[in-house]
C-alpha positions in Angstrom: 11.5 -11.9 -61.6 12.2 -8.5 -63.2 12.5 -5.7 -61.5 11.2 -2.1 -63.2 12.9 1.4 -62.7 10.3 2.5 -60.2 10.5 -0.1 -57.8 14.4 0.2 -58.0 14.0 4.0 -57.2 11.7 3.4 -54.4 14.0 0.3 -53.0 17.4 2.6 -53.6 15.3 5.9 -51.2 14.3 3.9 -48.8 17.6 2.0 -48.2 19.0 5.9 -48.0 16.4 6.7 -45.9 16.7 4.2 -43.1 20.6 4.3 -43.7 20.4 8.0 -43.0 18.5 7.9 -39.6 21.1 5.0 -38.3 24.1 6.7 -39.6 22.8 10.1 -37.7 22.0 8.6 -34.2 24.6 8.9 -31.6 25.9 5.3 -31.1 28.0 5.8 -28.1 28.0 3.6 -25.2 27.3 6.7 -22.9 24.4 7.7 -25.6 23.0 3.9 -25.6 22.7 3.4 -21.8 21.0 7.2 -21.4 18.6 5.9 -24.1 18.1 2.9 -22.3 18.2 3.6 -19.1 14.8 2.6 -16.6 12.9 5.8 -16.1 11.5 4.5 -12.3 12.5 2.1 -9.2 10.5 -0.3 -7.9 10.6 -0.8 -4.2 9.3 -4.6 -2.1 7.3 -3.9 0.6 9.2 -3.1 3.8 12.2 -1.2 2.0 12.3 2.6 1.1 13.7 4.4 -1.5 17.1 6.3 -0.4 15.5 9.5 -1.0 12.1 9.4 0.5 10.7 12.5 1.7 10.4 12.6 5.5 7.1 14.3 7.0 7.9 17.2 8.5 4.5 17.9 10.3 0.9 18.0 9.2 0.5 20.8 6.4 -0.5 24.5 6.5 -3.9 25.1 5.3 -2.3 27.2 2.8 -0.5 24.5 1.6 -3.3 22.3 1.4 -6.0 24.6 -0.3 -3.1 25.1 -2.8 -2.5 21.2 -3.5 -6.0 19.8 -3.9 -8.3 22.2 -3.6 -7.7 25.5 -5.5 -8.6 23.4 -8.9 -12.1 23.6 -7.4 -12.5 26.0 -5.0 -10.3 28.8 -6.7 -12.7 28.6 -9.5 -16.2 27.0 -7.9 -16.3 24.1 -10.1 -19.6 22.3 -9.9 -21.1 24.9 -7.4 -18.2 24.6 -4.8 -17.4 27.7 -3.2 -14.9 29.9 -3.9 -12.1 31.4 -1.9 -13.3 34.3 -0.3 -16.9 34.6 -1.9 -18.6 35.5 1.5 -22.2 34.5 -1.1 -20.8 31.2 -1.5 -19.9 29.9 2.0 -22.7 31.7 4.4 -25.3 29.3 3.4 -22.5 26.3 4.9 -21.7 28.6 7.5 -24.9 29.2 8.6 -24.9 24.8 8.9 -22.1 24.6 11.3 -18.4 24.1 11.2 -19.5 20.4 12.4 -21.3 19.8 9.4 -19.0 21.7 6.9 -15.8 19.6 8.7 -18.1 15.7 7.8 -18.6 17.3 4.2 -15.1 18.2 3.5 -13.8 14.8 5.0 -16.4 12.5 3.7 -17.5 14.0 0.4 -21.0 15.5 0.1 -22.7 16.1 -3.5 -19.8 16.5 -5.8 -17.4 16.7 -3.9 -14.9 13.6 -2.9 -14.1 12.5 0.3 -10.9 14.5 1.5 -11.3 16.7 -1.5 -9.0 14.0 -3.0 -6.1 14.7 -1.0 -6.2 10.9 0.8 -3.4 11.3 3.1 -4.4 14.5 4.4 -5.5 14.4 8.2 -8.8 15.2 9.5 -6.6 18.4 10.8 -5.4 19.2 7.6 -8.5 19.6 6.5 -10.1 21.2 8.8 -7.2 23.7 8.4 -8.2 24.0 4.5 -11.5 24.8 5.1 -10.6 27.6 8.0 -7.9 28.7 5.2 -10.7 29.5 2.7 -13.1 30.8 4.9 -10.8 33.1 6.7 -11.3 37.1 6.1 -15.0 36.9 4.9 
């Protein structure tokens, strides 16, 4: 089998080519084990990760408009109302906080059940929704 110039050239760049991009990574054992190293832990049921956060106490309503619902709310995303907008939230007002509390925490229209946020307590949200509607 003969071989032509051309396909030497091409065999001869790519041998450079892949020789160059071995030659240049960092072969160190400390550069090898960051490369490889597992990017997660994975935990049996019954034991805990070493650094799991502790709950502190149920959440603000700050802190809970700011975590799941702002994405929505801040903006009134598929007609939800927005922060503030005394236009948006008279009409649920007017309902009841009873009704406006089975909404938030079971999802009504488009709107999921707990806004998403599924380990928030019924407090928590309840807390959220006095958060948004406070000052109108």
């Amino acid at each position: 089998m003969e071989l032509s110039l051309r396909q030497l050239m091409v065999a001869a760049v790519a041998a450079m080519t892949f020789a160059g991009s071995a030659m240049a990574a960092d072969m160190s054992d400390e550069a090898i084990a960051e490369r490889i190293k597992p990017v997660g832990s994975v935990y049996l049921e019954g034991d805990a990760p070493a650094t799991a956060a502790v709950a502190t106490g149920p959440r603000s309503g700050d802190t809970v408009y700011n975590t799941f619902c702002s994405a929505c709310h801040g903006a009134g995303v598929m007609g939800a109302p927005k922060i503030g907008n005394a236009g948006d939230w008279a009409p649920r007002i007017a309902q009841g906080k009873d009704i406006m509390t089975d909404h938030a925490i079971n999802g009504f229209n488009a709107m999921p059940a707990k806004g998403s946020c599924m380990d928030c307590s019924d407090d928590e949200i309840i807390a959220a929704i006095d958060h948004m509607i406070e000052g109108l």
